[in-house]
KEKE-3310 file (N, C-alpha, C; in steps of 0.2 Angstrom, whole numbers, plus 5000, padded with zeros to 4 digits):
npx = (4945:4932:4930:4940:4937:4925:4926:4935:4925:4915:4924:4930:4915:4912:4924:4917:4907:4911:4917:4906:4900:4902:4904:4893:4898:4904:4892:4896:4897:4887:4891:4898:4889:4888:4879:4875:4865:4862:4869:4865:4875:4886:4895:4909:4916:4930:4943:4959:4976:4990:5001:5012:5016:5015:5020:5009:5007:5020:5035:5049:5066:5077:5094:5101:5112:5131:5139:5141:5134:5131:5126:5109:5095:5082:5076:5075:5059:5052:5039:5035:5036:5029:5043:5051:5069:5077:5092:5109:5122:5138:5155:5170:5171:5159:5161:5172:5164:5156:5163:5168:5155:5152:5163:5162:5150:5155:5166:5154:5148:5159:5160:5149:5147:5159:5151:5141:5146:5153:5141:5134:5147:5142:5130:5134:5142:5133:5124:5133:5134:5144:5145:5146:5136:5125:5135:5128:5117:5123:5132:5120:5114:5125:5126:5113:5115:5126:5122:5112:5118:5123:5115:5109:5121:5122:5110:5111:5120:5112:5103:5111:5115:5104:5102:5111:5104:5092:5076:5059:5047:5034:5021:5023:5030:5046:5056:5064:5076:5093:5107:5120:5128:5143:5144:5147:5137:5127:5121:5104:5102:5094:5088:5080:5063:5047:5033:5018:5005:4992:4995:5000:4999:4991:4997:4990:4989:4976:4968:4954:4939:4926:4911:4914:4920:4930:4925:4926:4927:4925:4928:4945:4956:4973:4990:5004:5015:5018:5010:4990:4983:4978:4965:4958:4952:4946:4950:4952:4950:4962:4959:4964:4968:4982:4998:4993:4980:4977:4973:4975:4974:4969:4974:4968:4967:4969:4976:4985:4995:5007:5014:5028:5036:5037:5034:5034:5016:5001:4985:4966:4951:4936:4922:4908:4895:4888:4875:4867:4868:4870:4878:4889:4896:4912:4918:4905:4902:4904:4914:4910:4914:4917:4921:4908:4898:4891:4879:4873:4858:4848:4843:4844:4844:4835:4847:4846:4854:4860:4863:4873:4875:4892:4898:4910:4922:4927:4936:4934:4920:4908:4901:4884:4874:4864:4852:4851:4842:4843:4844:4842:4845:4862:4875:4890:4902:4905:4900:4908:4910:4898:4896:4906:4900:4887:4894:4900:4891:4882:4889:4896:4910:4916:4915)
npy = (4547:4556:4557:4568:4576:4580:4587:4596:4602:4605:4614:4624:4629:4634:4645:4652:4657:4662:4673:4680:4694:4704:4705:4712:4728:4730:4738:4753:4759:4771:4789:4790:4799:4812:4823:4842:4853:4871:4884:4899:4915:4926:4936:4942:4958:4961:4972:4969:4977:4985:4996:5007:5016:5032:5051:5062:5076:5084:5089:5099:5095:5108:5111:5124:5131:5129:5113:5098:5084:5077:5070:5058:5057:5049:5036:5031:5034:5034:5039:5056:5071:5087:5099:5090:5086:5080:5080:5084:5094:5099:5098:5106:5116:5122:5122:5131:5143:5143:5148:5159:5166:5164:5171:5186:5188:5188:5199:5207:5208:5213:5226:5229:5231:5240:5250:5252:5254:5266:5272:5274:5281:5291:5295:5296:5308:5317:5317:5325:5336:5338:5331:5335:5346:5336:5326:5315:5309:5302:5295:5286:5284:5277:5265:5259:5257:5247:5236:5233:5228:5217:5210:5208:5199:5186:5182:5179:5169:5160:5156:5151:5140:5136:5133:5121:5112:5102:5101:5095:5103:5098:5086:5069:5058:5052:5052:5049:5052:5060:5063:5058:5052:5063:5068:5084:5100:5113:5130:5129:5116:5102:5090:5080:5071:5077:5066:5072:5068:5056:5056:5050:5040:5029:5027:5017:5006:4999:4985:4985:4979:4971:4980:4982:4996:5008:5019:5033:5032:5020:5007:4998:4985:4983:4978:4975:4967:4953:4955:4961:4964:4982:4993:5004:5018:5022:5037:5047:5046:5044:5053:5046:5034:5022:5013:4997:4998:5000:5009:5023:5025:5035:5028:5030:5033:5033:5022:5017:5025:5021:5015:5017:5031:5024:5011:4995:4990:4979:4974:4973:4983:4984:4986:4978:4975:4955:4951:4938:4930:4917:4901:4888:4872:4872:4863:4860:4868:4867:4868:4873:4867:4879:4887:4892:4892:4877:4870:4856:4848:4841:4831:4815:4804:4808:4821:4835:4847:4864:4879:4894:4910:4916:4922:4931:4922:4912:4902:4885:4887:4895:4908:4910:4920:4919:4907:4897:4894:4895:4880:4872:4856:4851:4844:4838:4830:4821:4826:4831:4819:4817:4828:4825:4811:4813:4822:4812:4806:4814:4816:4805:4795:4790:4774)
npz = (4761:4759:4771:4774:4768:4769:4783:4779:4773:4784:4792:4783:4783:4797:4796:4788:4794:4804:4801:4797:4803:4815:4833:4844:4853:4869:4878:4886:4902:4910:4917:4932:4943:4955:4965:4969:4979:4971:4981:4988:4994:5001:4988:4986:4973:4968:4963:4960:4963:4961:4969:4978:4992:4997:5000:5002:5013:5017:5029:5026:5035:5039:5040:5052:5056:5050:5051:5058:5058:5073:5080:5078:5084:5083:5075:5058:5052:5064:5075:5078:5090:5089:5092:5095:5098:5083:5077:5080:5079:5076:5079:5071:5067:5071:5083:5084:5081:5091:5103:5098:5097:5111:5118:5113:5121:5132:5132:5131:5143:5151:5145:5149:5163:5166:5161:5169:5181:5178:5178:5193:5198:5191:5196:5209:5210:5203:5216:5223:5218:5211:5198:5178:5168:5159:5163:5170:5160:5152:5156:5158:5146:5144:5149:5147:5133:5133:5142:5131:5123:5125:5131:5117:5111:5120:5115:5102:5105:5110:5101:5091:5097:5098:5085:5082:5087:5079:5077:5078:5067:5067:5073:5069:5055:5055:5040:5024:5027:5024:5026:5036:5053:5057:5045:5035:5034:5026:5030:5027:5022:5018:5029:5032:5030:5037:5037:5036:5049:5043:5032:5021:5007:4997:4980:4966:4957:4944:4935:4926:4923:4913:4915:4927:4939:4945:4959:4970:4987:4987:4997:5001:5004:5008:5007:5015:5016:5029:5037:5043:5034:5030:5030:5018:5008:4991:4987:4974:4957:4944:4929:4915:4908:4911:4906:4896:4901:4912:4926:4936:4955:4971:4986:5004:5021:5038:5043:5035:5041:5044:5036:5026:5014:4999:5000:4994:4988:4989:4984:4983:4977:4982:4974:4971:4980:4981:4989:4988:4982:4968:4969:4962:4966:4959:4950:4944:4933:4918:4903:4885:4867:4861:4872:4880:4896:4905:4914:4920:4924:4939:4948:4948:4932:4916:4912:4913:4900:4904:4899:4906:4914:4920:4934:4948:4955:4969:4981:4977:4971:4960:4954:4949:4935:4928:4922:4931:4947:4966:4976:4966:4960:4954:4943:4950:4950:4937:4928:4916:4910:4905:4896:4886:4884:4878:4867:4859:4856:4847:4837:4830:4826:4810:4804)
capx = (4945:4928:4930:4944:4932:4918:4929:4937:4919:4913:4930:4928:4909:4913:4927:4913:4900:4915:4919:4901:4899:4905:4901:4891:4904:4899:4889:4900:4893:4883:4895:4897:4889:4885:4875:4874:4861:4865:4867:4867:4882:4888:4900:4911:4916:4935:4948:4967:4979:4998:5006:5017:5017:5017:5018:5005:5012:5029:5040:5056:5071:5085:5101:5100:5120:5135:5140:5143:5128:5135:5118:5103:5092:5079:5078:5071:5052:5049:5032:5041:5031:5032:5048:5056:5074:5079:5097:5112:5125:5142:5162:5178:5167:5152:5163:5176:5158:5151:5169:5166:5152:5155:5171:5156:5148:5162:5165:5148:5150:5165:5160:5140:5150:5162:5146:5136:5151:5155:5134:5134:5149:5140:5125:5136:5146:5127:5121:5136:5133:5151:5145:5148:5132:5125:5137:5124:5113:5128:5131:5114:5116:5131:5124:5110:5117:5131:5117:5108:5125:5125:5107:5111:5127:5116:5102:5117:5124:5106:5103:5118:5116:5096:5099:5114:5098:5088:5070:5053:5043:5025:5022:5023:5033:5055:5058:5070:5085:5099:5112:5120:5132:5148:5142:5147:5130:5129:5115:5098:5104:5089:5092:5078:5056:5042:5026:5011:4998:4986:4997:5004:4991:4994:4998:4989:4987:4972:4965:4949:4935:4920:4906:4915:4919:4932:4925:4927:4922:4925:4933:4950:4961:4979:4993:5009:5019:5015:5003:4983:4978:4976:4957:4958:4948:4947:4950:4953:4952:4967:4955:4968:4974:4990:5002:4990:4974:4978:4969:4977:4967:4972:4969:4970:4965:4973:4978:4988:5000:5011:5019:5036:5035:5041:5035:5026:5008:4995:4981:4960:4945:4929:4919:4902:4894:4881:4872:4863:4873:4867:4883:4890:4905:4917:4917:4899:4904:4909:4913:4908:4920:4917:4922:4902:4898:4882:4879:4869:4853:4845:4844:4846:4845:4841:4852:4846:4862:4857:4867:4872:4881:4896:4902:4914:4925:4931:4938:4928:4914:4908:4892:4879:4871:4859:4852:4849:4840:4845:4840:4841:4850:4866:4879:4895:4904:4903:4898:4913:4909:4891:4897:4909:4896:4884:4897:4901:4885:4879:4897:4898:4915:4915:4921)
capy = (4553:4557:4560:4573:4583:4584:4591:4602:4609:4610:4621:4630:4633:4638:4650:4659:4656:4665:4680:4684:4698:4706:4705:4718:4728:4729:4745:4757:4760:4776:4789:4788:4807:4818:4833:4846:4858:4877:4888:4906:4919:4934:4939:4951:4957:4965:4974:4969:4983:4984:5001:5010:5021:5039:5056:5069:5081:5083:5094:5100:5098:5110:5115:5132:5131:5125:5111:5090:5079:5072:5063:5056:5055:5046:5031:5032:5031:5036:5045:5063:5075:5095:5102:5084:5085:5075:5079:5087:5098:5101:5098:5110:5125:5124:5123:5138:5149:5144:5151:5167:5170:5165:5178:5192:5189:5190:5204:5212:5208:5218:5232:5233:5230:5245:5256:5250:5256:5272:5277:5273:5285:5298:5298:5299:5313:5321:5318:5329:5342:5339:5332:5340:5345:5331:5318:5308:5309:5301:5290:5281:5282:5271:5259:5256:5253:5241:5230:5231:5224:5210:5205:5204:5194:5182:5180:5176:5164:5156:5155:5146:5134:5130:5130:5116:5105:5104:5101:5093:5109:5097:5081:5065:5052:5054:5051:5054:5054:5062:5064:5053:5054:5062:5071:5090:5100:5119:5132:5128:5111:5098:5084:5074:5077:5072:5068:5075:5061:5055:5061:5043:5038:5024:5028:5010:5001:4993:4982:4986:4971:4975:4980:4985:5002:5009:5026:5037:5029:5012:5000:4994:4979:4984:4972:4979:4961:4948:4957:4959:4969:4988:4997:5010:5022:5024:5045:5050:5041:5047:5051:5046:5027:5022:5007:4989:5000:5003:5015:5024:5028:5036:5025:5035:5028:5033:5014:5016:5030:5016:5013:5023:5033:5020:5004:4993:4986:4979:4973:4973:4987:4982:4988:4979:4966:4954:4946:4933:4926:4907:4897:4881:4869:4874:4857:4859:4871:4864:4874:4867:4868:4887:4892:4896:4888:4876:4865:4848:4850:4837:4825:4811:4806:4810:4829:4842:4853:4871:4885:4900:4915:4913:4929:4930:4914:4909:4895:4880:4887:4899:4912:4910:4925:4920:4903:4895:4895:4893:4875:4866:4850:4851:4838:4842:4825:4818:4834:4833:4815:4817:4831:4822:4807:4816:4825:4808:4801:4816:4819:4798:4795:4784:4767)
capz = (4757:4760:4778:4774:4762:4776:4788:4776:4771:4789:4794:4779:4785:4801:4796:4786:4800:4810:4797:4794:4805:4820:4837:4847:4857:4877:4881:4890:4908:4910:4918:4938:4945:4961:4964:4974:4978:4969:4984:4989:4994:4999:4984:4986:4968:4970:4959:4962:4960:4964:4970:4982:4998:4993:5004:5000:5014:5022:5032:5026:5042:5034:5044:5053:5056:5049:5056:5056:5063:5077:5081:5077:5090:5081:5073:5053:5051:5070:5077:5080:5094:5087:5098:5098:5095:5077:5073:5085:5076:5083:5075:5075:5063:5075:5093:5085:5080:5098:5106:5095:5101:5120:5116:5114:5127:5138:5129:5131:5150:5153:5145:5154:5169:5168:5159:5176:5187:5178:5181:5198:5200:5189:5201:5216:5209:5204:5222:5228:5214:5208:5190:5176:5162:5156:5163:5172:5156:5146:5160:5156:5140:5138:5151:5140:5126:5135:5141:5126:5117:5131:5126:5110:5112:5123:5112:5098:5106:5112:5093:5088:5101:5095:5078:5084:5088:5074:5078:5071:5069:5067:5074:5061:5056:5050:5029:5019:5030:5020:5031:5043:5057:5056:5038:5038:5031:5027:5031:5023:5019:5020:5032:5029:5031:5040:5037:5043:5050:5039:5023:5017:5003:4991:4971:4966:4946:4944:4929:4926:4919:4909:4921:4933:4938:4952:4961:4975:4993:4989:5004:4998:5008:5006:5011:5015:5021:5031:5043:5042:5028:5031:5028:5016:5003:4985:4988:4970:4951:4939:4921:4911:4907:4909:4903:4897:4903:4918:4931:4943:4961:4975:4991:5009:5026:5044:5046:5031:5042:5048:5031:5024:5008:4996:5002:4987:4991:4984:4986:4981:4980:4984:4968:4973:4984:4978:4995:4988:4974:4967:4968:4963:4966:4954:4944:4938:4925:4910:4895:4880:4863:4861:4880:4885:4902:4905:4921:4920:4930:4941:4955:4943:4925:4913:4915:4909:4898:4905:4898:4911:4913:4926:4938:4949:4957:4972:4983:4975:4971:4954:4955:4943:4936:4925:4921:4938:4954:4971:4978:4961:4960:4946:4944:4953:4947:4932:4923:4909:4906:4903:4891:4880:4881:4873:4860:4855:4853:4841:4832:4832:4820:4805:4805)
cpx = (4939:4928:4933:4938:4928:4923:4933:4930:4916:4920:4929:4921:4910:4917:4922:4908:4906:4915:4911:4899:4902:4900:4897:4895:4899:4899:4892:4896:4892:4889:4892:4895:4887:4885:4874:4868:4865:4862:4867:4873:4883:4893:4903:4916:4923:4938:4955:4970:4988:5000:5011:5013:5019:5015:5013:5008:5018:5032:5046:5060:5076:5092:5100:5107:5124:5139:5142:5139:5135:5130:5114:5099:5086:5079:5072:5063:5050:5044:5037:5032:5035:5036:5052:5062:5076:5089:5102:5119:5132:5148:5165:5173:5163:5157:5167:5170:5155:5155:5168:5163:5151:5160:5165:5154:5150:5163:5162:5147:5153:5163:5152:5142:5153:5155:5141:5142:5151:5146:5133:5140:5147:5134:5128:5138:5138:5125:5127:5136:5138:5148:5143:5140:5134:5130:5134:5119:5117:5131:5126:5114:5119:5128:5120:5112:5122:5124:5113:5112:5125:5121:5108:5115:5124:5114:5107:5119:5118:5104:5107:5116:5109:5097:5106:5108:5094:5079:5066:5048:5037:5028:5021:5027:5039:5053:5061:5074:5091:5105:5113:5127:5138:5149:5141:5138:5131:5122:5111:5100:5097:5092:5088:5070:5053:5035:5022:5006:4995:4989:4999:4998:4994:4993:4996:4986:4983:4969:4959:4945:4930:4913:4907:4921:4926:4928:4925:4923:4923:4931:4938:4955:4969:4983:4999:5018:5015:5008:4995:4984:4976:4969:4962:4951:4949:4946:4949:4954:4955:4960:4957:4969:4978:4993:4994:4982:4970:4974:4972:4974:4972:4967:4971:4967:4970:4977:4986:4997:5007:5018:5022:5033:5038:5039:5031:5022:5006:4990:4971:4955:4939:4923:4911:4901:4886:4878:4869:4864:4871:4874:4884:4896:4909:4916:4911:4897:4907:4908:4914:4914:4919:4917:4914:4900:4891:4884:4872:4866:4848:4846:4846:4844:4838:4843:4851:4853:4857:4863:4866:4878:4883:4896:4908:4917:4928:4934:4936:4922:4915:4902:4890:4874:4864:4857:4849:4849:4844:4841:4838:4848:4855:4872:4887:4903:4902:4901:4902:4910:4901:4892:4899:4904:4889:4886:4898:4896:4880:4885:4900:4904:4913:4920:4926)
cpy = (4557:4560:4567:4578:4586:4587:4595:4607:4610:4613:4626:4633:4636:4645:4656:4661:4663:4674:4684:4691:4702:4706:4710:4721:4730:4736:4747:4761:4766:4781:4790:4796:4806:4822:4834:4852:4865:4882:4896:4909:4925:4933:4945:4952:4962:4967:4971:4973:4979:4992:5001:5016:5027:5047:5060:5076:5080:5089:5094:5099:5101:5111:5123:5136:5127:5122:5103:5087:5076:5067:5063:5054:5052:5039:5033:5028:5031:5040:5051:5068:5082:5098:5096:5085:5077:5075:5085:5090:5098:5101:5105:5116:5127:5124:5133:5143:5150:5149:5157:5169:5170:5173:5186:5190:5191:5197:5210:5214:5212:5226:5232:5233:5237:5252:5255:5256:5265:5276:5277:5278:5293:5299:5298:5307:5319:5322:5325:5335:5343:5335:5338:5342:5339:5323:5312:5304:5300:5294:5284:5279:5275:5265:5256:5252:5245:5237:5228:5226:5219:5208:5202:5198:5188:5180:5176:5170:5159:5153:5152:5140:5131:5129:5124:5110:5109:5099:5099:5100:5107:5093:5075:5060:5053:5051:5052:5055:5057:5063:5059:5056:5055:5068:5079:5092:5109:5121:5130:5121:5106:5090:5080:5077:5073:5071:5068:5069:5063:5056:5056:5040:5033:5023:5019:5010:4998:4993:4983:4981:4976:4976:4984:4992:5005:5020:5026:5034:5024:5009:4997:4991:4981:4980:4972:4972:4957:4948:4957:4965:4975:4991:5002:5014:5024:5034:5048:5045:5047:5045:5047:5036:5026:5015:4999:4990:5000:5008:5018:5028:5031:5033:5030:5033:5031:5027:5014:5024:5026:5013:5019:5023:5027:5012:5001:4987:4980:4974:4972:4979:4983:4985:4985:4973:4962:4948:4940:4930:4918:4906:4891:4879:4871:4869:4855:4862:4869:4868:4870:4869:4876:4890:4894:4887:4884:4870:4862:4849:4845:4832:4819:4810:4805:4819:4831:4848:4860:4874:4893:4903:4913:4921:4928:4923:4914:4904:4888:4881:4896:4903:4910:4917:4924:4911:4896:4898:4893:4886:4870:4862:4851:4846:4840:4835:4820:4823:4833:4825:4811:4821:4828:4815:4807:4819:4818:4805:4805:4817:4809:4798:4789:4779:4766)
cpz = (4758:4766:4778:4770:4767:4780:4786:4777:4777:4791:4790:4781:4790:4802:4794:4790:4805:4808:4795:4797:4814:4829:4841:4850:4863:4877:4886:4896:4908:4916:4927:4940:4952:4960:4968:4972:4976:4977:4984:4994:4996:4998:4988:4980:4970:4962:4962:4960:4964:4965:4976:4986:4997:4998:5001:5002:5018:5022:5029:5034:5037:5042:5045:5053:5053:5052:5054:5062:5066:5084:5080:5083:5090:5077:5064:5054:5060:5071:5079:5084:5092:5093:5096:5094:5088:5077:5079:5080:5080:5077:5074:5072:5071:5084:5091:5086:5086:5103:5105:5100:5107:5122:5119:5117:5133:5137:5132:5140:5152:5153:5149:5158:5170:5165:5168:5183:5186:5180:5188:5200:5198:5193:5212:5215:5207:5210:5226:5225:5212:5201:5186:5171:5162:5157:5167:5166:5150:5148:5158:5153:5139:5143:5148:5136:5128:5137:5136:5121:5121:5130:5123:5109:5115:5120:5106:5097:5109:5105:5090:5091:5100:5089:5076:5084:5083:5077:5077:5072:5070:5068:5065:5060:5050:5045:5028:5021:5023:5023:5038:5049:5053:5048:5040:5030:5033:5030:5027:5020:5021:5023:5032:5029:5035:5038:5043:5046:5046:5032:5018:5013:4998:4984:4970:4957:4948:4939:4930:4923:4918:4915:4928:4935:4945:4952:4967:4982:4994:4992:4997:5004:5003:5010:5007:5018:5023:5037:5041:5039:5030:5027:5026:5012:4997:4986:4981:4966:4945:4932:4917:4911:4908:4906:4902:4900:4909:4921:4937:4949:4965:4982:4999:5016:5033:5046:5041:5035:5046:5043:5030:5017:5004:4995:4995:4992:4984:4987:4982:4983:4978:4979:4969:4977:4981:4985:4996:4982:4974:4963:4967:4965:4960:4948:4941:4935:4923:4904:4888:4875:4860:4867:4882:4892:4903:4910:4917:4928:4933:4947:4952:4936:4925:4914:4912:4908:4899:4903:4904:4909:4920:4929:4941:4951:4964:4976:4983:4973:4964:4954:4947:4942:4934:4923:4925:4943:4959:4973:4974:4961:4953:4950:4947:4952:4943:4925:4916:4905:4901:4897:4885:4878:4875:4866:4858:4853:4848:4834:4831:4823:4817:4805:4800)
residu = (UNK:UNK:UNK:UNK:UNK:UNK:UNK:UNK:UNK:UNK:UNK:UNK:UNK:UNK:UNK:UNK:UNK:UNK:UNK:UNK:UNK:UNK:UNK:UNK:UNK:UNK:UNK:UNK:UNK:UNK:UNK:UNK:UNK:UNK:UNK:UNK:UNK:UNK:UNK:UNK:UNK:UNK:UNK:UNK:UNK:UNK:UNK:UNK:UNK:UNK:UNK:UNK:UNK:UNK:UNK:UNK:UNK:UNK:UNK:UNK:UNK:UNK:UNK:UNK:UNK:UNK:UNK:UNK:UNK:UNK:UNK:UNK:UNK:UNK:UNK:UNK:UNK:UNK:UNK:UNK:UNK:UNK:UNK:UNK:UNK:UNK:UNK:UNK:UNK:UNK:UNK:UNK:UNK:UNK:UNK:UNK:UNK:UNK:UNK:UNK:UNK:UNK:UNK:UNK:UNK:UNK:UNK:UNK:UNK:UNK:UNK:UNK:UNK:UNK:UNK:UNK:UNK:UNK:UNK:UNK:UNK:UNK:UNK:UNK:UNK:UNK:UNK:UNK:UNK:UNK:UNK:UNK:UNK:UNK:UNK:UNK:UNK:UNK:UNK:UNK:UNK:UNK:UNK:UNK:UNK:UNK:UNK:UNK:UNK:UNK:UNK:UNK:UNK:UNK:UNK:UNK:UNK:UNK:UNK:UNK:UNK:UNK:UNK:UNK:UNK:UNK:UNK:UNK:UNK:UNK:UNK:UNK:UNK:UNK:UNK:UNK:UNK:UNK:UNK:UNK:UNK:UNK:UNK:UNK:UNK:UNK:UNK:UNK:UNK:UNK:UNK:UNK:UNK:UNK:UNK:UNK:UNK:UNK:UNK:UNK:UNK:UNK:UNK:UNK:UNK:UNK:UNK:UNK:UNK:UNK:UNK:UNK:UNK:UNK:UNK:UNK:UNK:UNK:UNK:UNK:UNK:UNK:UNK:UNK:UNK:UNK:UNK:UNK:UNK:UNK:UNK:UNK:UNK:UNK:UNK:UNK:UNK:UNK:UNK:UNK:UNK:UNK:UNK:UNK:UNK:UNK:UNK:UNK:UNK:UNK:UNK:UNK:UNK:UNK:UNK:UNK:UNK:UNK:UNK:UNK:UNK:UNK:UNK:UNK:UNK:UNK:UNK:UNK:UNK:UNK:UNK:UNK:UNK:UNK:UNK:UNK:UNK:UNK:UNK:UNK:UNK:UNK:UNK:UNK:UNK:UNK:UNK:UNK:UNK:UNK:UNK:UNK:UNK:UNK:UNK:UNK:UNK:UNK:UNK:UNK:UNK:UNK:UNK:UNK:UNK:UNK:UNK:UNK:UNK:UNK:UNK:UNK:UNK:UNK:UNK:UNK:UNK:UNK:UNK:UNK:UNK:UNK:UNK:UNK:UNK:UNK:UNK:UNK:UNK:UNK:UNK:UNK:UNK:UNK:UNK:UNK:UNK:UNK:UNK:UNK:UNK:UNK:UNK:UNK:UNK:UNK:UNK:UNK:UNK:UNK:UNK)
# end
């Protein structure tokens, strides 16, 4: 009985020996970092925009005659040389009206032919001194006139037959096709335009950011498909705002004379360049719980928390405007864990 009582009272002592207090818990390893040095950059500090391909100037082609395209001798969106034929005319109106005036000129033939005949009788019949008054005078006369009507008639039907070919009156590049084969078309009818070189300039939206400014001069990369990015020039900034605060420029470039009215873009202008920009890896800004950005400074511990201003971003890497040097050591792994181990070691929850 005795025995039992002791080895009750020590179990009972050691349960209390057990409940007295808790263990220490194991110190959570320090976190794992790397650092790189802050380098320097040339920034280039952009806008993005999105527009469309837009004519400034352009040629009317109209119809000189009534008639039915009965070719295209171009293909839409082709370089056009001033003189080069565009568009061929012809069908049953335009052959009957060319007949016509074949007709007259036949016509006009006949009779200069017999006015040619009867003058050469009137200068025979003067040489023998059997004409009568005035009949050689009269003679002349109606010759005249008969070849002047034969000209005419001529000239008529030479003019029917250019304003069958329709024309590019300035070199440039076809638009706006409206007419296709086989499609009758009156006189003055528009059959499609050209533009003039250098005339295609690009209507472009762009978001504007605090600081930063779009004007006149500034290099824009425009990118029209899968090809290499055409050079341009911010030409003209619309005053006004438009939708969400918008800015509309006009962009202009001879590179740019390759695209069609209509086409949509878009692309970047080039608003400033900073040459010597102090950059980091991208993951050694951390933002703290109010979004401001601050990198952990050093070669190793302990890290100094610096606070900086950020600038632009690109692929890995974040500019620094203000707050760091170039050549300083900040941590580029581990950065976040450093953060939250020190928010929990001053913000430490209650048990």
């Amino acid at each position: 009985m005795k025995r039992t009582c002791l080895c009750a009272f020590v179990g009972f002592g050691l349960m209390l020996a057990g409940c007295g207090g808790r263990a220490p818990a194991p110190a959570k390893p320090a976190p794992a970092v790397k650092t790189q040095l802050a380098v320097t950059r040339r920034v280039v500090v952009t806008l993005g925009f999105l527009g469309h391909a837009e004519a400034a100037r352009t040629v009317q082609l109209t119809a000189r005659a009534e008639g039915r395209v009965v070719r295209i001798a171009v293909r839409d969106g082709a370089k056009l040389a001033a003189g080069q034929r565009v568009f061929e005319l012809g069908g049953p109106r335009a052959e009957a009206a060319r007949k016509a005036l074949e007709a007259g000129v036949t016509a006009a033939a006949r009779e200069a032919a017999a006015a040619k005949e009867r003058l050469a009788q009137a200068r025979r019949r003067a040489k023998a001194h059997l004409a009568a008054p005035g009949e050689l005078a009269a003679a002349e006369s109606g010759a005249a006139a008969a070849s002047a009507r034969l000209a005419r008639a001529h000239a008529s039907l030479d003019r029917f037959a250019a304003a069958l070919m329709v024309t590019a009156p300035v070199s440039g590049r076809l638009t706006n096709r409206r007419v296709s084969v086989g499609q009758s078309v009156a006189p003055g009818e528009i059959l499609a335009e050209i533009l003039e070189p250098g005339s295609i300039r690009i209507a472009a939206d762009v978001l504007p950011r605090p600081g930063l400014k779009v004007q006149p001069g500034q290099a824009a990369e425009v990118e029209a498909g899968s090809g290499a990015p055409l050079g341009a020039t911010v030409e003209a900034v619309q005053p006004a705002t438009g939708v969400g605060g918008t800015v509309r420029v006009w962009l202009t470039g001879p590179a740019l004379g390759s695209l069609n009215a209509g086409t949509a873009v878009r692309g970047r202008i080039i608003v400033a360049i900073h040459e010597h920009a102090v950059t980091v890896p991208a993951p050694a800004v951390v933002r703290d719980r109010a979004g401001r950005p601050l990198v952990y400074v050093g070669a190793k511990a302990p890290f100094v928390r610096t606070p900086v201003q950020t600038g632009e971003t690109g692929p890995g890497w974040i500019e620094i405007t203000s707050g760091l040097s170039a050549g300083q050591p900040v941590v580029t792994e581990g950065a976040y864990e450093l953060y939250w181990a020190a928010f929990a070691k001053q913000f430490k929850a209650e048990d």
